[in-house]
C-alpha positions in Angstrom: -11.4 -49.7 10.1 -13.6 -51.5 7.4 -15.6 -48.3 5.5 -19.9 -49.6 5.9 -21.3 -50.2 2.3 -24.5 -49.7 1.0 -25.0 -53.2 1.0 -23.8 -53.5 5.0 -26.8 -51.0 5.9 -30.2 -52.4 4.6 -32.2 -49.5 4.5 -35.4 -49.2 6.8 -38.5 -46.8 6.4 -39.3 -44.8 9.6 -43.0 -42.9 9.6 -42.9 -40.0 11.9 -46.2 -39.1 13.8 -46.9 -35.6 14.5 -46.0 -35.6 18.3 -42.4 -36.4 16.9 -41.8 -33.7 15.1 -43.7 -30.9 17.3 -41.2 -32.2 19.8 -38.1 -31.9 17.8 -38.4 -30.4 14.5 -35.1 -32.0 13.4 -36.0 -35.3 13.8 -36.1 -36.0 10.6 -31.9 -36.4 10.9 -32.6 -38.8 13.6 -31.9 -42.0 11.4 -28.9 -41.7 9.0 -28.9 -43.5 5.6 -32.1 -45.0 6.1 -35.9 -42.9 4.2 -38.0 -41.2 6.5 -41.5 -40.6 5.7 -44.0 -37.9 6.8 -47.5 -38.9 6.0 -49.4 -35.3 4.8 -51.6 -36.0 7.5 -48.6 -34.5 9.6 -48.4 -31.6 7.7 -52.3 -30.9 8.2 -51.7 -31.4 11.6 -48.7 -29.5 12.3 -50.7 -26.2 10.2 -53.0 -26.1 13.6 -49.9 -25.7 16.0 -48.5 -23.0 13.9 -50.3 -19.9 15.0 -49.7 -20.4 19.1 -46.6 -18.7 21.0 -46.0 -21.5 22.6 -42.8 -24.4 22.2 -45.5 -26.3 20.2 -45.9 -23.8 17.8 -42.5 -22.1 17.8 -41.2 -26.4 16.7 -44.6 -26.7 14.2 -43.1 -23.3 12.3 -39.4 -24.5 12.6 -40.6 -27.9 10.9 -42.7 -25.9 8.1 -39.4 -24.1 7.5 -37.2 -27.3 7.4 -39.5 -29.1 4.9 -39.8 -25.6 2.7 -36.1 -25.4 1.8 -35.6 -29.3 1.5 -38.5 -28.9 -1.2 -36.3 -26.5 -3.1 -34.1 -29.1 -3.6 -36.5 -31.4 -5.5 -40.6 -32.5 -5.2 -41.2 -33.8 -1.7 -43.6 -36.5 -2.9 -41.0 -38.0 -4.9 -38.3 -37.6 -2.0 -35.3 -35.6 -1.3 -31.7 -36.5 -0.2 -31.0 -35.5 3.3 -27.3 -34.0 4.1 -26.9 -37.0 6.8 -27.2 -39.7 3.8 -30.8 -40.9 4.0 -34.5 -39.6 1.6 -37.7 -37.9 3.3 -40.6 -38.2 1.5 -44.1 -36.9 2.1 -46.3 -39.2 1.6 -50.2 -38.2 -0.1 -51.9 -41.3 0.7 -54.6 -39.8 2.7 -57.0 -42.6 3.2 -56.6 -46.5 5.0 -55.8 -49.3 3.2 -58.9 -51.6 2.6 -57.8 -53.7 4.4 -57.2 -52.1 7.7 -60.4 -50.3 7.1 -62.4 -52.8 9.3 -59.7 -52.3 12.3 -59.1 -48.3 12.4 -61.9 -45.8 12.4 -60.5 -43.6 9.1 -61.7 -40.2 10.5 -58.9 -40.5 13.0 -55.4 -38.7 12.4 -53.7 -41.1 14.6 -55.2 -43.9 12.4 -54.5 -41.8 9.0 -51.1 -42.0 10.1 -51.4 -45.7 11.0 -52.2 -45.9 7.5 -49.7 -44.8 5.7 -47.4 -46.5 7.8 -49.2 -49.9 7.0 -49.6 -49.3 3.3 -45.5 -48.6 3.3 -45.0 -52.2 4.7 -47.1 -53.3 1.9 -45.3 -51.7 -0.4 -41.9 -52.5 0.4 -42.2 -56.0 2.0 -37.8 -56.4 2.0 -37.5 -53.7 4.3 -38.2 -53.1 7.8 -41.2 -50.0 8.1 -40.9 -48.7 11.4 -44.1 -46.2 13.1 -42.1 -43.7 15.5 -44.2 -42.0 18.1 -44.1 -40.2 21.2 -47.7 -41.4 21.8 -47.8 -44.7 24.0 -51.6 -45.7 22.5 -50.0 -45.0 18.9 -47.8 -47.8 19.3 -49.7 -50.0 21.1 -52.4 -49.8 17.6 -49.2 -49.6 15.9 -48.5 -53.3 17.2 -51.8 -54.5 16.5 -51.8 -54.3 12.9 -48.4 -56.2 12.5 -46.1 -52.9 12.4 -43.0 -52.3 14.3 -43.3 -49.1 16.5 -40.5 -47.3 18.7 -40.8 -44.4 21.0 -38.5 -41.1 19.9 -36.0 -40.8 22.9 -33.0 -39.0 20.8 -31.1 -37.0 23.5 -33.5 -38.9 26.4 -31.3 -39.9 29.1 -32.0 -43.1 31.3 -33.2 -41.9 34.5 -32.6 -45.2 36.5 -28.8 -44.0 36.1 -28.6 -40.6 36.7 -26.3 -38.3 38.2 -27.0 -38.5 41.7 -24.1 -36.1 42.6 -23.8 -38.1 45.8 -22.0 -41.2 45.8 -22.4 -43.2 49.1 -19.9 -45.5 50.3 -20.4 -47.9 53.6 -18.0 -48.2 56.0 -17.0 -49.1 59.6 -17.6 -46.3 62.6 -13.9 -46.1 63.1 -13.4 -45.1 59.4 -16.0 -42.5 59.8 -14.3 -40.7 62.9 -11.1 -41.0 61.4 -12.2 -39.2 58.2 -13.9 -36.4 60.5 -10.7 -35.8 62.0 -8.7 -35.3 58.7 -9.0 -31.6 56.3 -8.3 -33.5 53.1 -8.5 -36.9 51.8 -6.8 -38.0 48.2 -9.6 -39.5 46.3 -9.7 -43.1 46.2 -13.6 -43.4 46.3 -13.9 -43.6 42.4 -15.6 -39.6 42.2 -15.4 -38.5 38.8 -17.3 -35.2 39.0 -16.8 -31.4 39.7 -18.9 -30.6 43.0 -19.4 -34.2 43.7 -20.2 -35.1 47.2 -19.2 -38.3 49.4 -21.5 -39.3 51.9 -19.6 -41.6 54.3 -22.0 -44.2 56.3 -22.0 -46.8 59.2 -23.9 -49.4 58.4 -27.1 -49.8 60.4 -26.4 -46.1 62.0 -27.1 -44.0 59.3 -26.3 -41.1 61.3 -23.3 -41.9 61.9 -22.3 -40.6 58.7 -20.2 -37.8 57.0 -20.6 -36.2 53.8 -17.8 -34.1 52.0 -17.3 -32.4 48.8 -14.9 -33.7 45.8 -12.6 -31.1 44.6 -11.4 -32.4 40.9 -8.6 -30.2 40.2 -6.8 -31.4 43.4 -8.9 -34.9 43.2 -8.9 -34.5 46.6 -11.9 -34.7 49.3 -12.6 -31.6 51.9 -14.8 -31.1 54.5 -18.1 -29.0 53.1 -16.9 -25.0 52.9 -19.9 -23.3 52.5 -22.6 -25.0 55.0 -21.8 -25.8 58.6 -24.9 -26.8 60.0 -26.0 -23.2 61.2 -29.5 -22.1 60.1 -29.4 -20.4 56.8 -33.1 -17.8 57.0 -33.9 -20.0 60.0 -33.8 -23.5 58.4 -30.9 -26.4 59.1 -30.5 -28.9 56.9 -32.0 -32.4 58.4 -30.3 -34.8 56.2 -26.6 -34.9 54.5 -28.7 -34.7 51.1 -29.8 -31.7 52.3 -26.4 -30.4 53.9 -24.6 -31.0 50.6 -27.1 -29.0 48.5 -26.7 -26.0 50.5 -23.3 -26.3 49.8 -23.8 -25.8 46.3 -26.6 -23.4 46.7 -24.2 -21.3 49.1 -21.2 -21.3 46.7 -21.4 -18.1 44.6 -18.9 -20.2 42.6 -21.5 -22.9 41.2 -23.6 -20.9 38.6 -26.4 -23.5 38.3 -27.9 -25.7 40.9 -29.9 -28.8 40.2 -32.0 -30.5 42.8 -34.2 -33.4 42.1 -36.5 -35.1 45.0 -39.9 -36.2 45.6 -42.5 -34.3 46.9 -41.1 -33.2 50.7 -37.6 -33.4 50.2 -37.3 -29.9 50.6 -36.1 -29.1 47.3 -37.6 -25.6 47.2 -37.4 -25.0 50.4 -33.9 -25.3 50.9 -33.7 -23.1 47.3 -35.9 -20.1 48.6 -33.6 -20.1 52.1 -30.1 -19.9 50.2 -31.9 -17.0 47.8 -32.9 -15.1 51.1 -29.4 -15.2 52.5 -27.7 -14.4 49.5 -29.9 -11.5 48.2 -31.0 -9.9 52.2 -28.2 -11.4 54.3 -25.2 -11.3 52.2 -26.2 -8.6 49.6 -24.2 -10.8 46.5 -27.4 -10.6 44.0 -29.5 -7.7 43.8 -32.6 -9.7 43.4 -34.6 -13.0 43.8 -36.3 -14.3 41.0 -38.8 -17.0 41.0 -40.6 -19.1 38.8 -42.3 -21.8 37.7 -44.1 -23.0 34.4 -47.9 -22.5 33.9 -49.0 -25.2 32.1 -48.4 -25.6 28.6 -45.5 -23.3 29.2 -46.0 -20.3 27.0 -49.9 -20.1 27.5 -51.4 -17.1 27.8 -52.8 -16.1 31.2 -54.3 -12.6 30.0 -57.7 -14.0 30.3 -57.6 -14.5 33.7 -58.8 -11.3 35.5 -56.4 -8.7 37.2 -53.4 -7.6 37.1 -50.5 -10.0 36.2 -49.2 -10.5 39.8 -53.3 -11.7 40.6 -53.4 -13.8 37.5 -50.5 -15.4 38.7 -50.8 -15.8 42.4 -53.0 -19.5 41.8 -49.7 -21.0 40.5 -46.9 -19.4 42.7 -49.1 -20.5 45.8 -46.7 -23.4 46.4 -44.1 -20.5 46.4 -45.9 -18.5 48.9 -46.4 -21.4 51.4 -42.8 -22.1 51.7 -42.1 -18.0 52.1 -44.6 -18.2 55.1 -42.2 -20.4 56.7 -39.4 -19.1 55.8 -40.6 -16.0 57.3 -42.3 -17.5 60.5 -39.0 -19.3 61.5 -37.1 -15.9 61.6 -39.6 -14.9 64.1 -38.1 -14.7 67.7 -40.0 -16.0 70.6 -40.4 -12.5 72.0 -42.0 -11.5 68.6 -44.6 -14.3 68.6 -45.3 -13.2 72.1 -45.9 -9.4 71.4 -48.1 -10.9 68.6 -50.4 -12.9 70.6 -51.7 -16.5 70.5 -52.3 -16.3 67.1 -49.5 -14.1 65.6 -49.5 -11.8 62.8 -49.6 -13.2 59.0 -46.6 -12.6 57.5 -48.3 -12.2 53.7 -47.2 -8.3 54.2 -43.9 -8.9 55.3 -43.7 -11.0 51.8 -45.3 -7.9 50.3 -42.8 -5.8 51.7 -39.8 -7.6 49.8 -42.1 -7.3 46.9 -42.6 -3.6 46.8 -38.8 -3.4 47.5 -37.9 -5.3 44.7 -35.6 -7.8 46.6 -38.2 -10.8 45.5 -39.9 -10.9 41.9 -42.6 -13.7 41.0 -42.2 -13.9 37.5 -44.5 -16.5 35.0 -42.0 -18.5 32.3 -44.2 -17.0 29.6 -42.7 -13.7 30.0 -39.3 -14.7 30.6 -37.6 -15.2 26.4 -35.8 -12.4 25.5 -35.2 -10.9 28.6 -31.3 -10.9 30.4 -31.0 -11.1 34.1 -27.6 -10.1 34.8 -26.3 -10.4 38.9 -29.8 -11.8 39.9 -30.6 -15.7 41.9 -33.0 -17.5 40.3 -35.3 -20.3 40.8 -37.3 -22.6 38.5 -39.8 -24.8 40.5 -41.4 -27.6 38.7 -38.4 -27.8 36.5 -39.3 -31.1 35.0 -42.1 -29.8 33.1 -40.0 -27.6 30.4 -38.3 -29.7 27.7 -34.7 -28.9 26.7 -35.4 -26.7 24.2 -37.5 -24.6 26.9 -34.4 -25.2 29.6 -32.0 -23.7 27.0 -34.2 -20.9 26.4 -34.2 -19.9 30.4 -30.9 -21.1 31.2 -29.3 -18.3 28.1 -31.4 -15.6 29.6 -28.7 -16.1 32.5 -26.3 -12.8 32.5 -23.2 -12.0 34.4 -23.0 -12.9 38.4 -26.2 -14.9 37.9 -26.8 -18.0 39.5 -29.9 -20.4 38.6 -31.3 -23.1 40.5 -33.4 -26.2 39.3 -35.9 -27.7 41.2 -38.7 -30.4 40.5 -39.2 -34.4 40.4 -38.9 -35.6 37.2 -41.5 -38.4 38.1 -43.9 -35.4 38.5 -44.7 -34.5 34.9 -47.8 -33.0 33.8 -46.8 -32.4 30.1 -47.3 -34.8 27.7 -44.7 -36.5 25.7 -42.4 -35.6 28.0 -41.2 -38.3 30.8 -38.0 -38.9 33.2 -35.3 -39.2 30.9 -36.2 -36.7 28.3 -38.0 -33.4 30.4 -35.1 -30.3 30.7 -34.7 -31.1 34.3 -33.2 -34.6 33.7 -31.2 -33.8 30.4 -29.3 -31.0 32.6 -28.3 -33.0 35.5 -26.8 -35.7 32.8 -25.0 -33.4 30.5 -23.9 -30.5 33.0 -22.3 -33.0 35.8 -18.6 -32.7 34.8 -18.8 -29.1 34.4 -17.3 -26.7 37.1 -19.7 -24.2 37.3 -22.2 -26.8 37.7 -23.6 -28.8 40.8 -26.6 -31.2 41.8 -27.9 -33.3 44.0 -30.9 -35.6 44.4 -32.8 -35.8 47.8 -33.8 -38.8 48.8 -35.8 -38.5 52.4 -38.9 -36.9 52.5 -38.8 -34.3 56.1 -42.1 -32.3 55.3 -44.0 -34.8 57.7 -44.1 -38.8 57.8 -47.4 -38.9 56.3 -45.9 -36.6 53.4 -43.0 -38.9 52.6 -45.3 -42.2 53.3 -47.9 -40.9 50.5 -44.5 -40.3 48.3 -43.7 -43.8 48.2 -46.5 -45.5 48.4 -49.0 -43.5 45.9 
């Protein structure tokens, strides 16, 4: 293979924006051989994240840190070999170019930046100066002024293709039956994946359909093991999305569960039903965590008044209305009956598990540093941690533990994070080949018809 010279590889100038960098400290890696500059106004900026406890301000001091001992090796204005072949410089022009003066307003960071970037391109007209932000208006300004902008999407994945952990194939009703009838099946369906499922469909009648579980070591196809359609804390599955995740939610083998869906799929739901069986039922984890982020993940929630559980009940509402009917459906009809028209609220009954320590409603901001060994845990709203906050839960994991992932990745309310690059997404795509891993997206909506209609269509 023909080695690259230096005169193959025509060097380019990348200017970071802040939002890059407070996203992935290391960024400055991202672009082998070529200079990557960091306008001071980034550094200025950065200096205001660096105080928080926060991922922002844990990635601001990482990035203080990375620049510090690159400047031992030589001045940063006058630029620095990186160890991946390519320069970073910081760049002290703090003020816009004349010229672009009548376009950006210059008290503006974002337009500082700008700046820089333009006065670059100036600079160096042979080579291609290229504005990298995670901020959409950033590089639509970017455009207007003549410069080249790109989003930062290292270690994104492309949502439109990911892992499903279903793969559906269509075929006659006789092929259906015959496949019911049979306890395994050699693979010839093209599954490539540990804990991949096979949902087998009639065309036209959907339900006359059969979904199955791949088992890669054999590369064979069995019958689901762990969920037969009984109710698991009162709840059946409705769908064979839904049948195939309680599978994996149900296998004590499967350490971590991913479920993606739109809102009404039943995501956490079905999560909260499999943690009930297993920790009350079946006795295999000594206790139920759950969890979601409060956003910015990492804020502090001490000036809310109360004690931590009343601080926190606002965002683990969504929790407690699916543990209301978890615990309604368990009721029998002779229970309702003694309770009267009305019946009894169950918020005590949810109390109860709380005083006994079977359930814990834990906040993400408390969670680092902490090891939960022999416990099931739950992280709603998933989609809102990036990776580097998903590693951060996912190694608090300890022995016998078993996490499940639930959100909608087109759901996010944190900014510069979307579909292919939140935590959620970037574990489905690089965990689906491993054994102790499983997922699967839900696709029909069965909290009401109005529910799933507003899903599509809004």
């Amino acid at each position: 293979m023909k080695k690259e010279s230096k005169k193959d590889h025509m060097e380019k100038i990348y200017v970071l924006d802040t939002n890059v960098v407070i996203h992935d400290p290391s960024a400055i890696y991202a672009y082998p051989k070529d200079k990557i500059v960091i306008p001071i106004t980034v550094i200025e900026e950065t200096d205001q994240f660096k105080k928080g406890l926060d991922e922002k301000s844990r990635n601001a001091r990482q990035f203080s840190r990375i620049l510090d001992s690159l400047r031992e090796q030589n001045s940063l204005a006058k630029g620095v070999k990186l160890k991946n072949g390519g320069t970073l410089q910081v760049a002290l022009a703090h003020k816009i170019d004349e010229e672009m003066e009548d376009i950006l307003i210059t008290d503006v960071n974002d337009n500082l930046i700008l700046g820089t970037a333009y006065k670059f391109k100036q600079d160096n007209p042979s080579k291609e100066v290229i504005m990298v932000s995670k901020d959409a208006n950033v590089r639509i300004k970017a455009d207007a002024i003549g410069l080249k902008a790109i989003n930062y999407e290292m270690g994104t994945i492309n949502f439109e293709e990911l892992y499903t952990g279903v793969l559906k194939k269509e075929v006659s009703g006789a092929e259906v039956d015959k496949f019911k009838e049979q306890a395994e099946v050699k693979n010839i369906f093209g599954l490539t994946c540990y804990n991949q499922f096979l949902l087998l469909y009639e065309k036209d009648k959907f339900k006359h359909n059969v979904i199955a579980k791949y088992h890669k070591d054999e590369d064979v196809v069995r019958p689901l093991q762990f969920y037969k359609g009984e109710p698991i804390w009162g709840i059946k599955a409705l769908n064979p999305e839904q049948e195939a995740a309680f599978d994996i939610l149900l296998d004590d083998s499967i350490k971590i569960v991913s479920l993606i869906g739109i809102a009404g799929t039943g995501k956490t739901l079905l999560a909260l039903a499999a943690g009930l069986q297993k920790i009350i039922e079946e006795e295999k984890y000594t206790k139920l965590i759950v969890t979601r982020p409060i956003f910015p993940l990492g804020k502090d929630i001490g000036y809310l008044p109360g004690t931590k559980k009343e601080k926190y009940n606002p965002w683990m509402q969504p929790i407690y209305d699916n543990m209301e009917i978890l615990l309604q459906s368990r009721e029998s009809k002779e229970e309702k009956r003694e309770k009267g028209k009305f019946g009894r609220k169950r918020t005590s009954s949810l109390d109860e598990f709380l005083d006994y320590g079977f359930i814990e409603l834990e906040p993400l901001t408390y969670i680092r540093g902490r090891s939960l060994p022999d416990q099931f845990i739950i992280v709603d709203e998933a989609q809102n941690l990036s990776p580097h906050e998903m590693k951060t839960i996912i190694t608090r994991a300890g022995d016998r533990t078993k996490v499940v992932l639930t959100g909608d990745p087109y759901q996010i309310d944190i900014p510069y994070l979307d579909s292919g690059s939140n935590g959620l997404s970037v574990v489905v795509e690089k965990f689906k080949d491993e054994k102790l891993s499983g997922h699967v997206t839900l696709v029909k909506g069965e909290r009401s018809v109005l529910s799933e209609m507003a899903a599509k269509y809004l």
